[in-house]
PALO-73289 format. One record per residue: x, y, z of N, C-alpha, C, O, CB in turn. Coordinates in steps of 0.2 Angstrom, whole numbers, plus 5000, padded with zeros to 4 digits. Each point is the difference from the previous one (the first is absolute). Glycine has a CB too. Layout:
# residues N
XYZXYZXYZXYZXYZ
...
//
This chain:
# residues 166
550759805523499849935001499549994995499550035001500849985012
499649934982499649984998499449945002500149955003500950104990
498249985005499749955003500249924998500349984995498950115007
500349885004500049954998499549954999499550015004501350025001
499149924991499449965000499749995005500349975005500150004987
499050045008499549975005500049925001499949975006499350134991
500849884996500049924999500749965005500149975005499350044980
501050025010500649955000500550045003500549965001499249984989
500450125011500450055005500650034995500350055002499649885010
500250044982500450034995499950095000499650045001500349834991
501050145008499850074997499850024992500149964996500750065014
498850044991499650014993500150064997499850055003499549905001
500950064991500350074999499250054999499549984997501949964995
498750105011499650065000499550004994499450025000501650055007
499349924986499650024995499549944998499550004996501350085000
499549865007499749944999499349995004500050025005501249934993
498350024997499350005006500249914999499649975002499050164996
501849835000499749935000501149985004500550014998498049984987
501349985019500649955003500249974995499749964996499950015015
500950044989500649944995499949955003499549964999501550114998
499349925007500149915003499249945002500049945000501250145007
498249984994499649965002499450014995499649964998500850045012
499750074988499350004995499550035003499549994997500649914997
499950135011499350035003500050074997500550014996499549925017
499650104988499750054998500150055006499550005004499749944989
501150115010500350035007499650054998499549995003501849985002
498650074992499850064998499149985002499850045004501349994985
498449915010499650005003499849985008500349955004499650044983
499750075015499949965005499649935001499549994997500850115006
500049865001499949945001499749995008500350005005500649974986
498350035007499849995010500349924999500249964995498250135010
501549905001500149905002499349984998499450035001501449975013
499349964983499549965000499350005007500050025005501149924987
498450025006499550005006500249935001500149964996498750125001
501249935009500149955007499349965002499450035001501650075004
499149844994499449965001499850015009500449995005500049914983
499050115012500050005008500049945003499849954998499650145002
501049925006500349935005499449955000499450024999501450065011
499249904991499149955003500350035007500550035002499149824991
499650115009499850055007500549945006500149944999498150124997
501949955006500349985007499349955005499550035002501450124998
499149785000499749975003500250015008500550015002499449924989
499550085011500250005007500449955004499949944999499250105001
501349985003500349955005499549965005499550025003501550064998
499249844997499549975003499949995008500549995004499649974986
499350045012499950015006500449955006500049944999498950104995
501449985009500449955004499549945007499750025004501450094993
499149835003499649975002499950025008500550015003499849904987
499250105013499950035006500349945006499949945000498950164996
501749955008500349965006499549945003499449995001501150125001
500249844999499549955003500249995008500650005002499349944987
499450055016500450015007500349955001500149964996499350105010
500949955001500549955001499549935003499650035003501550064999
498849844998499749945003500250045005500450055001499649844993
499650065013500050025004499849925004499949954996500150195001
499949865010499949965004500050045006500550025003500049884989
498750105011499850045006499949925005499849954997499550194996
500949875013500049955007499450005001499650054998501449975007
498849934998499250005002500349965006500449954999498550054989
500850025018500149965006499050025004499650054999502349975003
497949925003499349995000499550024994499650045003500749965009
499650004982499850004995500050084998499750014995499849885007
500850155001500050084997500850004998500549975002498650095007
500849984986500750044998500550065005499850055004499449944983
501149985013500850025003500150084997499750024995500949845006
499950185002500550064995500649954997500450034997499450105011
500349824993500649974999499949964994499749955000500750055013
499950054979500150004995500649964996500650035002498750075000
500849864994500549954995500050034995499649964996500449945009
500350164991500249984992500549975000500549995002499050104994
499949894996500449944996500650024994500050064998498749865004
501650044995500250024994499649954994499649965000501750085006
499149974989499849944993500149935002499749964997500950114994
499849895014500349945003500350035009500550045002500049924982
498950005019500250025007499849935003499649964998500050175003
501149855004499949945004499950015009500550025003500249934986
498850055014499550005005500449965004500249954998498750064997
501350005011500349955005500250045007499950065001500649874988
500050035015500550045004500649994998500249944999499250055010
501150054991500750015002500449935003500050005006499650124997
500849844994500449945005500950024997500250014994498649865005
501550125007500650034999500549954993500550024997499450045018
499849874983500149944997499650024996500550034997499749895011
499350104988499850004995499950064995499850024994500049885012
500450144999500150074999499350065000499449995001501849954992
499050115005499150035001499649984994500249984994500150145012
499249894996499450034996499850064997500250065002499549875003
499750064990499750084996499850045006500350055003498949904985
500250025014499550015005500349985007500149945000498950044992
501350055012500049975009499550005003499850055002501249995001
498649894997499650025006500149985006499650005005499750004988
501449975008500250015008500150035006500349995005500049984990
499150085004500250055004499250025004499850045005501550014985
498349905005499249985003499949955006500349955000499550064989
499850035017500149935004499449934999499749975004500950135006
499349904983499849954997500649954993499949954996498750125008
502049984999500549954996500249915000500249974996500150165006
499549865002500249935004499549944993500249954998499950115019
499449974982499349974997500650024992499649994995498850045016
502149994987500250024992500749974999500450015004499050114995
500649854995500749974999500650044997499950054997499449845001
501450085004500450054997499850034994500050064999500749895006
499250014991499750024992499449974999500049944998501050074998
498250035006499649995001499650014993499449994999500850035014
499949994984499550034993500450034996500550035003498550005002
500849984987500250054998499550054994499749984995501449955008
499050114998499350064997500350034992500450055000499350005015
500049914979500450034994499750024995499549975000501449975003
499350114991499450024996500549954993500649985000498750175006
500149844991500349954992500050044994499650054999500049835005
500850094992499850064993499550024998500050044995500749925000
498950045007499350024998499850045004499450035000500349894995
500750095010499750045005499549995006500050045005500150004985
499649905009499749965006500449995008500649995000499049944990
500250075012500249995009499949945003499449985000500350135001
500849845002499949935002500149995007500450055002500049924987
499550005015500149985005500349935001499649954998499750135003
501549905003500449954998500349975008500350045004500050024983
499549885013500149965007500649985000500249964995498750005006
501750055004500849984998500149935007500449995004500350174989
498749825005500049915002500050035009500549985004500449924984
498750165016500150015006499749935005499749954998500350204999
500249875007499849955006499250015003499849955002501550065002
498450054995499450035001499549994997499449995003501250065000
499549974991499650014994500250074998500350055003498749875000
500550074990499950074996499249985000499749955000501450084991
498550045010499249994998500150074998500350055001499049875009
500150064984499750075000499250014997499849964996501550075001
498250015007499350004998500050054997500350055003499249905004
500150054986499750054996499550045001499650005004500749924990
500050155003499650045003499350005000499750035004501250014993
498849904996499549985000499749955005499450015002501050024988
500249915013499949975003499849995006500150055004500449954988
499149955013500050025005500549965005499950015006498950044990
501749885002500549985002500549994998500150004994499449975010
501050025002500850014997500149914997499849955002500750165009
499949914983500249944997500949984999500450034996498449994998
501249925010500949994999500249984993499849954996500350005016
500250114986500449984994500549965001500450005005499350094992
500249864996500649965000500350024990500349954997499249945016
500350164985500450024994499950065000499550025004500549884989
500450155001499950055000499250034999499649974995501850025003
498450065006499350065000500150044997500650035001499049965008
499950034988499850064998499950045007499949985005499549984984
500850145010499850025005499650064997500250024995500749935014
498550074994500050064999499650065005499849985006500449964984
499850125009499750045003499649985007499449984998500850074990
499949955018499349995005500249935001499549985002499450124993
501449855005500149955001500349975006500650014997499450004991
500249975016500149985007500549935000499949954997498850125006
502049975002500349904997500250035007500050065002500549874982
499749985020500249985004500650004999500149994994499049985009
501450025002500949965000500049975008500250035005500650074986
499049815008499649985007499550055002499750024995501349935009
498850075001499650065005500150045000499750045003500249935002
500650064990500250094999499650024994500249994994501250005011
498150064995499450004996500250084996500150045004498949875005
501050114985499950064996499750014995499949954996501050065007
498850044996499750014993500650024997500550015002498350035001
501049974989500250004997499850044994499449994997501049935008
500150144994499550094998500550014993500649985001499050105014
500349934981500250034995499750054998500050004994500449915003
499350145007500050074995500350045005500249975005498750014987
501050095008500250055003500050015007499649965003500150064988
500750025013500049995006499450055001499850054997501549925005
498650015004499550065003500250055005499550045002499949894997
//
């Protein structure tokens, strides 16, 4: 069996140090060239840390309830009517439902990320007092909401929590 070129795979006849077809030199050895080192590997960037879920905690005679509402990105606040079909949020099932319209509110975040509070024309009102604040104010266009902030739907009163559960 005669070798073959390292380069070009041609066979080489035994007395030949140089490849006919390619021209290399088979007789020397040939290391590989030096290999440029990789660049370094950037870290994988840190992934943005979980966001909790909104929430909406009941408050009945001015204390907070166990009875918790998470929200999504786009949540509409109401009861259940077999005519207009369900809602995000059922709060039908409160026996301060009576005081909430089929489609009482709607709770939504905007491209930026902000959180609004949205009156869907109820019979009751929408209010909401700032966490800063010390009364409730009927909204009649979309609010800002945020953290610690308190809104009404008629008489049916919750805070409104956007961080972590406890």
């Amino acid at each position: 069996m005669m070798p073959q070129c390292p380069t070009c795979g041609a066979a080489v006849e035994d007395a030949s140090e140089v490849c006919a077809e390619c021209g290399t030199n088979w007789m020397v050895e040939v290391s590989e060239p030096p290999r440029a080192p990789s660049p370094p590997q950037a870290p994988a960037p840190a992934s943005p840390p979980p966001e909790a879920a909104p929430r909406l905690i009941l408050k009945r005679a001015g204390a907070l309830t166990e009875q918790i509402f998470d929200l999504g990105e786009r949540v509409v606040l109401g009861r259940f009517d077999p005519h207009s079909g369900p809602v995000d949020v059922d709060l039908g099932g409160l026996p301060e439902a009576g005081y909430i319209s089929r489609r009482h509110a709607m709770i939504f975040r905007d491209a930026t990320g902000a959180w609004y509070l949205r009156d869907l024309v109820s019979a009751n009102g929408t209010f909401i007092r700032p966490a800063t604040g010390d009364r409730f104010l009927r909204i009649a266009a979309d609010h800002p909401l945020n953290d610690g902030d308190e809104i009404a739907l008629g008489n049916v009163r919750f805070l409104v929590c956007f961080g972590p559960r406890e």
